[in-house]
C-alpha positions, 0 to 999 in steps of 0.5 A: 534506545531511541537514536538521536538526529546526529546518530545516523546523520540526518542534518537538522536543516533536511529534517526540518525543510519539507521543502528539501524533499526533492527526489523519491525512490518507489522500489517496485511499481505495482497497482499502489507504486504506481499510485504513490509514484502519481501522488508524489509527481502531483506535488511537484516532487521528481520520482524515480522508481526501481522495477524488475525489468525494462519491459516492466518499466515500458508497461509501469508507464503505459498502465500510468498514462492511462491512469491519467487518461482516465483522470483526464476524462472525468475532467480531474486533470489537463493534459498539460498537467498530465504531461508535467507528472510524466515527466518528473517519473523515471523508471530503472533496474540500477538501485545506482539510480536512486543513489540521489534520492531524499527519501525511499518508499518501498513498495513491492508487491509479489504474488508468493505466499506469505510475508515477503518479508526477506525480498523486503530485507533484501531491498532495504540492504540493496537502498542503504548500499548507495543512498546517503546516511541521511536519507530515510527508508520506508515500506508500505505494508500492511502486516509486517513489523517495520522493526524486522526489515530496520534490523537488517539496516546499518542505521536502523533509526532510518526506518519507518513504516509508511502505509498507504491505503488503496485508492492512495489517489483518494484515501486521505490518510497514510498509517506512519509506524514507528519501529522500536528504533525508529528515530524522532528526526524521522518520524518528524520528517515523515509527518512533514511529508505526508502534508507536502502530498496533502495527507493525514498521518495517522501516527501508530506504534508497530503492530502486524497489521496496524489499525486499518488491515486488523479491522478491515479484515475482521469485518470482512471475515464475519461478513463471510462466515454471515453470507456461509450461515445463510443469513442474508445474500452478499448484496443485503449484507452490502446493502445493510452496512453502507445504509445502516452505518454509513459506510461507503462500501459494504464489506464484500465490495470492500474485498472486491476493491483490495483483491480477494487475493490480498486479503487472503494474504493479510489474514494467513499472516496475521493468523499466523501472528496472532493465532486468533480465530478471527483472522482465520481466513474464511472457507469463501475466501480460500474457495473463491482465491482458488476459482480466481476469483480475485475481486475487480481486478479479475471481473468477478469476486462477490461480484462480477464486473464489467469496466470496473463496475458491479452487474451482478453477483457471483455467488449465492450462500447456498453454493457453500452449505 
């Protein structure tokens, strides 16, 4: 049964005020926390994130002021504003510190096999125990079903799914997920916040996976089971789909920008889900993820990169036959 605006106590003046939103909490600060944490401290709005240690805290900061260098050189921000964004970004190890917060995005990014999806829990547990009864939790991610992690909640209603995909910064649209107990109130208060930082909600009902992660990685799977028959080399494949159907990079690309890494990830959760053979992660995949080829990040995936641009690629269908 859905829950009503009065069943966990958020005021109908914080839910209908975008404008209330003053404080969020982004639990975990990795490649993509530190995006919306960039996003969110853009619009105005303060931002306090939770990390595992204060050395993770020092190397949060440095990895963001460079990220605002980088947008500085290409004549994308001012100095003053980058000082402004730094300045409204607080890093801790205390949930204590997000006890004031409006709104809490979590956003943790491990490295372990599988879902995570107890680490989640755990999370979800430890922003209810200080956070107030009015204050909405959301998690970023990309296979797993809003309604599991809400079920560990005392308020379940609070719970949303909040999906961003890489490069926030860029990508205009954010997939809003609704739980089976997510409630009216904050669904609509987190379409009102995806326009304060002038996205577009793309409004879904749970599913592991949701619309992008299914589609993008079944596309990218058969772009890997073309390259192993010997069709076409990874570049004419590339090539194929960005001039033939407009896309603005090829599936190969695409797997290099996410990380090989991830996408591994997404596919053994959804196979496991699902069951169904398009999901299964292809041989390539597995091979290259255990090479350490990990995409862009790594300087070698399909392609091998140098300042985070492709100079070749980095391996041949015949290596698979």
């Amino acid at each position: 049964m859905t829950e009503t605006l009065e069943d966990f106590a958020l005021s109908q003046e914080s839910a209908e005020k975008p404008g209330s939103i003053q404080k969020v909490a982004v639990i975990g600060c990795g490649a993509m926390g530190q995006e919306i944490s960039r996003l969110v401290s853009q619009q105005g709005m303060e931002v306090v994130f939770i990390d595992v240690s204060e050395e993770r805290i020092k190397e949060v900061y440095r990895e963001i002021e460079n990220q605002l260098d980088e947008i500085i050189n290409k004549w994308g921000l001012t100095e003053g504003e980058k000082r402004a964004i730094l300045s409204r970004i607080k890093g801790s190890t205390d949930y204590n510190d997000i006890r004031d917060a409006d709104l809490v995005i979590e956003s943790i990014n491990s490295r372990k096999p599988g879902t995570n999806i107890e680490i989640r829990k755990e999370v979800f547990k430890k922003a209810e125990a200080v956070i107030g009864d009015d204050v909405i939790i959301t998690s970023n991610n990309s296979t797993l079903m809003i309604s599991d992690l809400a079920g560990v909640l005392k308020h379940p209603g609070r719970a949303i799914g909040l999906h961003f995909i890489a490069p926030a910064s860029s990508v205009k649209i954010v997939e809003v997920v609704r739980g089976v107990e997510t409630a009216d109130a904050t669904f609509d208060f987190i379409l009102r916040f995806c326009k304060m930082i002038d996205k577009t909600p793309i409004a879904l009902h749970e599913s592991p996976g949701h619309v992008s992660s299914r589609l993008i990685v079944t596309l990218i799977n058969e772009a890997c089971e073309t390259l192993m028959e010997g069709v076409a080399s990874v570049k004419c494949i590339d090539t194929t789909m960005k001039m033939g159907y407009g896309l603005l990079f090829g599936p190969f690309e695409m797997a290099d920008k996410i990380g090989l890494d991830k996408l591994l990830k997404w596919m053994d959760n959804l196979y496991a889900e699902f069951g169904l053979q398009k999901y299964k992660p292809s041989p390539i995949l597995k091979r290259l993820v255990r090479a350490g080829y990990h995409g862009i990040k790594t300087g070698k995936g399909f392609y091998k990169y140098e300042d985070g641009k492709i100079i070749s690629q980095a391996i041949q269908a015949t290596e698979f036959k």
